[in-house]
N, C-alpha and C positions, 0 to 999 in steps of 0.2 A: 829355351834355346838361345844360347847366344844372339841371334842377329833380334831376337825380341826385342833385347837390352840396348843397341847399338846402333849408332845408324850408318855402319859398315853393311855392303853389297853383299861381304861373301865372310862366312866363317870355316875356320878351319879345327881340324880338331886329330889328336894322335896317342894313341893307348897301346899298351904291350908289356913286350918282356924284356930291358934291356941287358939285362947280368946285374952280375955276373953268374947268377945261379940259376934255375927255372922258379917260377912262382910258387906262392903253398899250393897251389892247385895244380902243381906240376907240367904248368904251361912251359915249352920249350923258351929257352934265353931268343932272341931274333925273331918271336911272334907276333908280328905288331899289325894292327890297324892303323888306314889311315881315312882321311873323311873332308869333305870340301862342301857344301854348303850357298847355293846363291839364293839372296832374296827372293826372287822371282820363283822358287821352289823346287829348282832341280838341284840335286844330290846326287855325286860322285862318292864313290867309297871305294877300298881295295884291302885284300888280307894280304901281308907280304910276311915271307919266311927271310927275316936280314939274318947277317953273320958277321964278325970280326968282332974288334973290341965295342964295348957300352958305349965308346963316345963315334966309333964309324955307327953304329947301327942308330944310334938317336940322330947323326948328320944323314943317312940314309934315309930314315922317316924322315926330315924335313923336308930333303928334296923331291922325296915322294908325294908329299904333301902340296906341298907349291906347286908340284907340276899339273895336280887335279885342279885345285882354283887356277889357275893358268888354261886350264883345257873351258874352263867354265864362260873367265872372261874372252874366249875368241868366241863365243855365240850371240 
């Protein structure tokens, strides 16, 4: 796990499909995972269906991304 390695609070992490085709597994293009991580041991996750071009749907997951460690560090 990341935060093993690190002496960062919170890790992030982001997996999917961005395009422009679906996967060999015929995972849809905008199927992405997203995942946040605090030291202290809670874990935020989410599955989102993005759309548009490869580079909205990969700026999509970021902000998706940040916004779970975001939710982390207000507790």
């Amino acid at each position: 796990m990341a935060l093993e390695r690190s002496p960062a609070d919170i890790a992030m992490a982001i997996t999917g499909v961005a395009g422009p085709e679906p996967d060999e597994d015929r995972n849809p293009v905008g199927l992405t995972f997203v995942a946040a991580a605090h030291r202290d041991g809670r874990v935020l996750q989410k599955q989102l269906q993005l759309s548009g071009s490869r580079d909205a749907i990969c700026q999509d997951a970021m902000i998706a991304v940040l916004g779970l460690a975001e939710r982390l560090l207000q507790y």
